[in-house]
C-alpha positions in Angstrom: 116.4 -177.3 -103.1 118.8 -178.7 -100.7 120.8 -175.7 -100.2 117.9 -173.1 -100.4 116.4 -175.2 -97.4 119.7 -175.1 -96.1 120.2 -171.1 -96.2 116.6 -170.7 -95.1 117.3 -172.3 -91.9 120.5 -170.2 -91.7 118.2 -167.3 -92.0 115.9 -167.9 -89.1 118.2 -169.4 -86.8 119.8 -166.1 -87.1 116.9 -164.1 -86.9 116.0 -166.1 -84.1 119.4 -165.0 -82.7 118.9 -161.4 -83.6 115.3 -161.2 -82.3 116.7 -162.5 -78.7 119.4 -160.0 -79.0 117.0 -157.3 -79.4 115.1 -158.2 -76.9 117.5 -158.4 -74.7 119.0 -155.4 -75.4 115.7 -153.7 -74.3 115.5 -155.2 -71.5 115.4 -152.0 -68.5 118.2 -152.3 -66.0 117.6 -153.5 -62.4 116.3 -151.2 -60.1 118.6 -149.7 -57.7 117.4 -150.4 -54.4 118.4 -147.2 -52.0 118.1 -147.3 -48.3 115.7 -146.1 -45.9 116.1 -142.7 -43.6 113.4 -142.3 -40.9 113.7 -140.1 -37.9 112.1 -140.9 -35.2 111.0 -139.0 -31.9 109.9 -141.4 -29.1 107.4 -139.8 -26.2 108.6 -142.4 -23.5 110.8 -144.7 -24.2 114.3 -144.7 -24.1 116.4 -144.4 -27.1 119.8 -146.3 -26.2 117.0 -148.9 -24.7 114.9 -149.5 -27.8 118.0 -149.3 -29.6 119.2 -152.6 -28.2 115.8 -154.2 -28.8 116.4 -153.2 -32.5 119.7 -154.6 -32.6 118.4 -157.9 -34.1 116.8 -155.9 -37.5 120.0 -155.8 -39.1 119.4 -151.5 -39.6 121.8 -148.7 -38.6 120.8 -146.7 -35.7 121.4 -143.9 -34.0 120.0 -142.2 -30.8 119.8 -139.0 -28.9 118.7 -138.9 -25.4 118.7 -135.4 -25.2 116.3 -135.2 -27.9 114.8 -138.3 -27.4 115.3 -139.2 -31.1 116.1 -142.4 -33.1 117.6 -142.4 -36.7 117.0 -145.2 -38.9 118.7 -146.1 -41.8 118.8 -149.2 -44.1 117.0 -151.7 -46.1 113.5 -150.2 -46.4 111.5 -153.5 -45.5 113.8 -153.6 -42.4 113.4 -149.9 -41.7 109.1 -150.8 -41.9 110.2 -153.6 -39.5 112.1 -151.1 -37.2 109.5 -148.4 -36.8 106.5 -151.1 -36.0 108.9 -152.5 -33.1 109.0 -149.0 -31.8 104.9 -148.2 -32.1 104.8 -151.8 -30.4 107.5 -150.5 -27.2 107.3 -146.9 -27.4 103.7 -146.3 -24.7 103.0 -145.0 -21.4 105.3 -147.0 -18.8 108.2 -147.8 -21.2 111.6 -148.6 -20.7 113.7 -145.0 -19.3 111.4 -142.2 -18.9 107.6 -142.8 -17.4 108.2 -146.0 -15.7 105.0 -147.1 -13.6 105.5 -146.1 -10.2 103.0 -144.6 -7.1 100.6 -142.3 -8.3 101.6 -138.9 -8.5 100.5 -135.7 -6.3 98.7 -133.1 -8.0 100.2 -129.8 -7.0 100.3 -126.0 -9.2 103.1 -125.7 -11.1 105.2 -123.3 -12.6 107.4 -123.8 -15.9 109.5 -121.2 -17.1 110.9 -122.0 -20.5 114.7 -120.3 -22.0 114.6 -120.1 -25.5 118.3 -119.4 -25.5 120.3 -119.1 -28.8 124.1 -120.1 -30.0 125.1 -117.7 -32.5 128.1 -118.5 -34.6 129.0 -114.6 -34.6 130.5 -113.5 -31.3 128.3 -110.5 -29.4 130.2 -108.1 -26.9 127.0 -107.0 -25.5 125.1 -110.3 -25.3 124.9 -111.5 -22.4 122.8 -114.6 -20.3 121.1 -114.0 -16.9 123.1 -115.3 -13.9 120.2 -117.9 -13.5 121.3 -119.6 -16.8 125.5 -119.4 -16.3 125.5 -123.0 -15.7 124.0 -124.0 -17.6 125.3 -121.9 -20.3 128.8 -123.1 -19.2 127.4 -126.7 -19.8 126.1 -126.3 -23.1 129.9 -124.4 -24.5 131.8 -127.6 -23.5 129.7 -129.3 -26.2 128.8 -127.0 -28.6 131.4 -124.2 -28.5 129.8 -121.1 -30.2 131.1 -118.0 -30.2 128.1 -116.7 -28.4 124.9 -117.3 -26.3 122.6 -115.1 -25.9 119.2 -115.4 -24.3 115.9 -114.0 -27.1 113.1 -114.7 -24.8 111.6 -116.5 -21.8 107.9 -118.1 -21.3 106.6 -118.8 -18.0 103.5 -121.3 -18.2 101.7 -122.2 -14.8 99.4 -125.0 -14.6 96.7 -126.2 -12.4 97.1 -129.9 -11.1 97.2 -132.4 -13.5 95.4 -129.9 -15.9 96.8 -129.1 -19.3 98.7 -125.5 -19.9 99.4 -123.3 -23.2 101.3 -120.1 -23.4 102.9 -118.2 -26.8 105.5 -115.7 -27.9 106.8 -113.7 -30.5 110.9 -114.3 -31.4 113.0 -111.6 -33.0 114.9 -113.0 -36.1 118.2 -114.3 -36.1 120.4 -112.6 -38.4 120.2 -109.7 -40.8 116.8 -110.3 -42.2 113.1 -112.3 -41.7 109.6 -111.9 -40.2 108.9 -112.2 -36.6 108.8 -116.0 -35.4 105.8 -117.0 -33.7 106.1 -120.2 -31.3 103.4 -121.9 -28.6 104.3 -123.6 -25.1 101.9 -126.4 -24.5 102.2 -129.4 -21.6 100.1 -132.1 -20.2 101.6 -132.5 -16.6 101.5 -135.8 -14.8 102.5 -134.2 -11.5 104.6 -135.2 -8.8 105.7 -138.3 -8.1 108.1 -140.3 -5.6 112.0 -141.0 -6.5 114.3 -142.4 -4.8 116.0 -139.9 -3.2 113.7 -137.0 -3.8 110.1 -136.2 -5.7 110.4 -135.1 -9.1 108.0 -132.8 -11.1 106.7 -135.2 -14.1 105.2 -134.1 -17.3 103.2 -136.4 -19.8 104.1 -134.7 -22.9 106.1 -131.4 -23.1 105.8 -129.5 -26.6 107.6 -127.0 -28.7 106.3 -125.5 -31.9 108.1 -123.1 -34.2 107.2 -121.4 -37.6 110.0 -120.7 -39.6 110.4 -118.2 -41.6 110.3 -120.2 -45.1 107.4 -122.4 -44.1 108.8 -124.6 -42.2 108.3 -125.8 -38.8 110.3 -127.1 -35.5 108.8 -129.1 -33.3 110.1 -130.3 -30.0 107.4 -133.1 -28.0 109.1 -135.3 -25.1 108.1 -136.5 -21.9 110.5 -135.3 -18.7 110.7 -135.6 -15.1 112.9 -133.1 -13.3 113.8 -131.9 -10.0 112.0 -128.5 -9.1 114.8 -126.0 -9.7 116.7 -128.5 -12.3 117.2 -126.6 -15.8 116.6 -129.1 -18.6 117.3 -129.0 -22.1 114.5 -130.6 -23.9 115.6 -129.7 -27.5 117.9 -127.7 -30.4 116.6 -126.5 -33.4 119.4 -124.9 -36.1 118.1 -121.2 -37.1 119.9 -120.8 -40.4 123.6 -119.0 -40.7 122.8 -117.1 -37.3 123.6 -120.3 -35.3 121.4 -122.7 -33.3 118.0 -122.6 -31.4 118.1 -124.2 -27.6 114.8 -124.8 -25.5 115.6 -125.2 -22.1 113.0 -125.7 -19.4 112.6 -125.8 -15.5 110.0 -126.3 -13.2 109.1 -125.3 -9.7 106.0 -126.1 -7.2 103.5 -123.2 -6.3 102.8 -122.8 -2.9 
């Protein structure tokens, strides 16, 4: 009787062992934890600015003033954390771009927009308008295509402070695709007082593009810019063909 208790204790302790083996062995693995990507396009404030005030969120950034974007990468708690800070600093008045300043002076304007392409093919008979050669010249020293060649231009005039909209059809890049429709739209500030010289400012300048496969680019930043001065407000990539560029400049209607 000894023994038979003895064995049956043997037993269950063993079971015992076996059922926490088994239970363990079904046990799912941790979750991998990935990280966080998040672009971000900010209407006014500076990116190398708010960069500096994210510094402390322990997330990888990276900026583009040109663009005015922000990437964000990282633990996706801190990458929540990061894009609240921006909602919080990016408003009307922010650090870099619509600082608070005399109010402006309502004038007519005049934008004319260069949708201007850098094709990865060389053209011997494209050619760019003597108007855009600098800036043209500018744009090779950074992105060296083989090519530039100049698919359309948009000229969108605006009353005062008053909103403007214009659109346009763009051949395709390449061997095939549909038309590509696009729409100019602005909400212009006016002008306003610098230090050396007024400059033309524009609440909120926009860009939208479909693309052929559904998709869409879109372009919004705020700008100030000398009357005259060519800006470019943003690139777009348009497939194998090579790269879309939306430059803009502004003049005062007498």
């Amino acid at each position: 009787m000894t023994m038979n208790r003895f064995l049956v204790a043997i037993l269950l302790a063993g079971g015992s062992a076996l059922a926490q083996d088994a239970a363990t062995a079904t046990l799912p693995p941790p979750a991998e934890k990935h990280d966080a990507v998040v672009l971000v396009h900010l209407k006014y404030a500076d990116p190398d600015v708010a960069a500096r005030l994210l510094s402390h969120t322990s997330v990888s950034l990276a900026t583009d003033r040109t663009l005015h974007l922000m990437v964000i990468s990282g633990d996706p708690d801190r990458v929540t954390l990061a894009q609240k800070i921006i909602q919080d600093i990016d408003v009307p008045g922010s650090a870099g771009v619509m600082l608070p300043g005399p109010p402006a002076t309502q004038r007519d304007l005049e934008f004319t927009v260069y949708l201007l392409a850098g094709l990865n093919k060389a053209e011997e008979s494209t050619g760019t308008p003597k108007a855009l050669e600098g800036t043209v010249s500018q744009l090779r020293a950074i992105f060296p295509f083989a090519s530039y060649r100049l698919l359309d231009t948009a000229v969108l005039r605006v009353n005062g402070s008053s909103n403007g909209e214009v659109g346009g059809i763009l051949s395709p890049l390449g061997d095939a695709g549909d038309p590509l429709n696009y729409q100019i739209d602005s909400q212009v500030r006016g002008i306003v007082p610098k230090e050396h010289e007024s400059q033309i400012s524009v609440h909120e300048f926009r860009f939208a593009m479909r693309m052929p496969k559904g998709g869409e680019v879109n372009v919004k930043t705020a700008l100030e810019l000398r009357e005259g001065q060519q800006v470019v407000v943003g690139k777009a990539g348009m497939g194998n063909a090579g790269t879309l560029f939306v430059v803009v400049s502004a003049r005062v209607l007498q």
